[in-house]
Structure formats: structure tokens, C-alpha cells
NULUMLO-436166 format. One record per residue (C-alpha): x, y, z. Coordinates in nm, 4 decimals. Each point is the difference from the previous one (the first is absolute). Layout:
// NULUMLO-436166
xx / yy / zz
X / Y / Z
...
//
This chain:
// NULUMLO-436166
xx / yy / zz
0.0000 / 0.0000 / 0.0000
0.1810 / 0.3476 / -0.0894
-0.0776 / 0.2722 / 0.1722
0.0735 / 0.3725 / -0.0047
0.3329 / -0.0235 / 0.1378
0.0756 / -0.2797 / -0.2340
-0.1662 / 0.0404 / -0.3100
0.2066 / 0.0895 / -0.3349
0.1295 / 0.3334 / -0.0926
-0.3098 / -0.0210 / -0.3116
-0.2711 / -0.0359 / 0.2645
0.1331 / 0.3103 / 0.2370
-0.0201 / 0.2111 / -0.3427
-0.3120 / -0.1320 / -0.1173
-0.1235 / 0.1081 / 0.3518
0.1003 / 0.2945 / 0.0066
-0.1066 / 0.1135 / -0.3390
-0.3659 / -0.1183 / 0.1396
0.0182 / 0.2110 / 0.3017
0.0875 / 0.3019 / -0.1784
-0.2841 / -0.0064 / -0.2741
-0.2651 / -0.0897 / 0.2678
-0.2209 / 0.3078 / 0.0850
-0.0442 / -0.0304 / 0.3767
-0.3977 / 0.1949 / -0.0850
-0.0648 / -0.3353 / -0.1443
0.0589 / -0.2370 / 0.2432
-0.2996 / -0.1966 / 0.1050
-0.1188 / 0.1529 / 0.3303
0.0049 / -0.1745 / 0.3077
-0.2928 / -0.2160 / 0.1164
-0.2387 / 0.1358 / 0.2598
0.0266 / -0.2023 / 0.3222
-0.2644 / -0.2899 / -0.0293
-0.0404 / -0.0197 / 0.3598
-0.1531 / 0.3648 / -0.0030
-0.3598 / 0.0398 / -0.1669
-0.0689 / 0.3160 / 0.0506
0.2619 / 0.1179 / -0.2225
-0.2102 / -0.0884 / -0.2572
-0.2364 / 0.1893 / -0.1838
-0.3788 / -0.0979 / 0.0878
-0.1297 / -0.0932 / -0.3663
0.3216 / -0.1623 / -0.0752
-0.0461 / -0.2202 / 0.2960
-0.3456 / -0.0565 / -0.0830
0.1017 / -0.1117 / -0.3318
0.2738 / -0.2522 / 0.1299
-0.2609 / -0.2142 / 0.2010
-0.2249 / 0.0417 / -0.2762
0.2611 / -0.1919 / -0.1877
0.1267 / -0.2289 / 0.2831
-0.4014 / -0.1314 / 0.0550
0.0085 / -0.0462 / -0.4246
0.3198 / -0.1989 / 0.0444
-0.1353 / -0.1674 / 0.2595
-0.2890 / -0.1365 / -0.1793
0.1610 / -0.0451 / -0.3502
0.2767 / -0.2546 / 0.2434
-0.3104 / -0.1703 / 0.1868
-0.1938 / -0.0186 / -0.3664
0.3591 / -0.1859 / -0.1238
0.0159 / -0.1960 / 0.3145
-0.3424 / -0.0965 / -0.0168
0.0180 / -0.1511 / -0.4107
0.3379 / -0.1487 / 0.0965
-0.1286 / -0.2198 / 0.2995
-0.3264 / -0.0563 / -0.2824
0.2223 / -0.1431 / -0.2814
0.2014 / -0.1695 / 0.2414
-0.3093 / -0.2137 / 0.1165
-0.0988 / -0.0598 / -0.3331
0.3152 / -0.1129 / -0.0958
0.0738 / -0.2313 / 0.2701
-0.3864 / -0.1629 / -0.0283
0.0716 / -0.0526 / -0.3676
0.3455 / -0.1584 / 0.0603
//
């Protein structure tokens, strides 16, 4: 395993040619701490368990035809 203090002379270059055309503004921004709720906006977290209670059902709807097919399988076997 190589690394930073190891790696070839190519790499450090290579490296350093990234860092200097990277524009810092367009880093992604850090993540909002997900053990805080309120940090986040009303309608957006409204939206989220909207989604999560779709997701939800769409896995359970899955589950469900799985465990079906798997019955039908095994009493056609």
C-alpha cells in the first residue's frame, strides 16, 4: 500500500496540479448533523418522511411478492 510519504515523484505532481486547479467555492458543503432535526427546514422535513413512508411501502410491497413467489415456487417444486 503506498502512501503519501511513499508514493512516486508522478503521483506528488499529479497531486499537486489537482489541488491547485480545485476552486475551494466548489467543494461540496459539509453535511448538516443528522442527529439535529431542527436544523432542517419544516417542508423539507415533511418531504423526507413523505418519502421514507413511500420507501417503506414500495420495500414491504417487494417483501410481500418475494415471500408470494417464493411459496409458489417451493409448492410447485
Amino acid at each position: 500500500m503506498k502512501t503519501r510519504g511513499t508514493a512516486s515523484a508522478g503521483y506528488r505532481l499529479a497531486l499537486e496540479a489537482h489541488r491547485a486547479a480545485v476552486d475551494p467555492a466548489h467543494q461540496r458543503p459539509a453535511a448538516p448533523d443528522d442527529g439535529d432535526p431542527s436544523r432542517i427546514p419544516a417542508d423539507a422535513q415533511a418531504a423526507f418522511d413523505d418519502y421514507r413512508a413511500q420507501a417503506r411501502e414500495t420495500a414491504s410491497a417487494v417483501q410481500d411478492a418475494a415471500i408470494h413467489r417464493a411459496r409458489v415456487e417451493r409448492t410447485a417444486a
